[in-house]
C-alpha positions in Angstrom: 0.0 0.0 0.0 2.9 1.9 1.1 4.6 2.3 -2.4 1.3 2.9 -4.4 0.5 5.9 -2.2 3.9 7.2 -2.6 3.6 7.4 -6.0 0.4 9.1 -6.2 1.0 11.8 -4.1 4.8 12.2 -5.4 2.9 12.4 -9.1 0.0 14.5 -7.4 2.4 17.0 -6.2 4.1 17.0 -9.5 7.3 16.3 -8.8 10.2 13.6 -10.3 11.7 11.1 -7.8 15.0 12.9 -8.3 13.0 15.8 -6.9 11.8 14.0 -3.3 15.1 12.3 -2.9 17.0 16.0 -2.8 14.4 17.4 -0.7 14.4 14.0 1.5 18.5 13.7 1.2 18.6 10.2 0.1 19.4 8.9 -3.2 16.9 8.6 -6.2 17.7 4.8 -6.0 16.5 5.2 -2.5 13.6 6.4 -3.4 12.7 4.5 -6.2 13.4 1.4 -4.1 10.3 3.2 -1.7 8.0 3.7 -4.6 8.4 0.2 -5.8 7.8 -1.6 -2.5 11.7 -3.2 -2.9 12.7 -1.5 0.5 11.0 -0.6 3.8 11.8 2.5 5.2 12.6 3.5 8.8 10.7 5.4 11.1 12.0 8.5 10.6 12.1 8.8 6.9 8.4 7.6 6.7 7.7 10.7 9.4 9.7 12.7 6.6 8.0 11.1 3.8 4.9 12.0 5.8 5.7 15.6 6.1 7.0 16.2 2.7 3.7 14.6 1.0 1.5 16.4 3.6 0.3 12.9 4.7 -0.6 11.5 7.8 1.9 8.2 8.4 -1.4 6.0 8.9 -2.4 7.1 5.4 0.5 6.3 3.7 0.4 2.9 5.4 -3.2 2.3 4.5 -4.7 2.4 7.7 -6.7 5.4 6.9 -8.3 6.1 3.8 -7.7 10.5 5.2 -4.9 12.3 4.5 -5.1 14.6 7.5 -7.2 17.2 8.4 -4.3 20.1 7.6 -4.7 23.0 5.3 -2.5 23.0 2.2 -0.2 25.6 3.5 0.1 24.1 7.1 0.8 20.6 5.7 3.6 22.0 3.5 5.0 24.2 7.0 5.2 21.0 8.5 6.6 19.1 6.1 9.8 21.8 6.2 9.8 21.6 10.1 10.0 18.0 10.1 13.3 18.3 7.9 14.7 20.7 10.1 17.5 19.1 13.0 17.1 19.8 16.4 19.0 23.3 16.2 16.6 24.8 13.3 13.9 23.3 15.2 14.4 25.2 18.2 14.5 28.5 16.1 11.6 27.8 14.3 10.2 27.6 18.1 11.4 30.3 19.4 10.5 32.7 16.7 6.6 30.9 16.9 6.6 32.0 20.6 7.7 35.6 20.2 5.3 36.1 16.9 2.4 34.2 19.7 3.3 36.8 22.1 2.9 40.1 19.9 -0.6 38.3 18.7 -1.8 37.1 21.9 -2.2 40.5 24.0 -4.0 41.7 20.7 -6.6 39.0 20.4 -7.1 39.4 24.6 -7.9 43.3 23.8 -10.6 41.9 21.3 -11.9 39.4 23.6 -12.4 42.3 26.7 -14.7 44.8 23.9 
């Protein structure tokens, strides 16, 4: 189920396999080996694979018929986060809280009129 859902989102999305092994950092023959069900893939390049294609993990293993519930935009946010190592991930954090900060007072003015 795996590989067949691989390949429709990877042609979905629009993209070669040349393309999702760069943006994955593996090789195309890695890849490849993914799409055509010749290689099982650890946990955390399935998470990757998962963020990349927007996909919930239990979708791409067939247990749900549901790609998520995400909005386009989030999905593809996530995907980059999940791609990120632990230092960019931490940024990416940090800058979330200040930006939550300057929003949150805001919305709390709202909330009080």
């Amino acid at each position: 189920m795996i590989a067949l859902r691989l390949r429709q989102l990877r042609e979905e999305k629009g993209v070669n396999q040349v393309d999702v092994a760069q943006h994955l950092n593996i090789s195309r023959v890695t890849y490849s080996q993914y799409e055509t069900g010749k290689r099982q893939m650890n946990y955390e390049t399935l998470d990757m694979m998962a963020g990349y294609y927007c996909a919930s993990v239990d979708y791409l293993l067939g247990r749900k018929d549901e790609r998520g519930a995400l909005r386009p935009g989030e999905a593809v946010l996530l995907g980059n986060y999940a791609l990120l190592d632990d230092r960019g991930r931490m940024s990416v954090n940090a800058l979330l809280e200040h930006e939550l900060s300057l929003v949150q007072p805001q919305e709390n003015k709202r909330e009080a009129m």
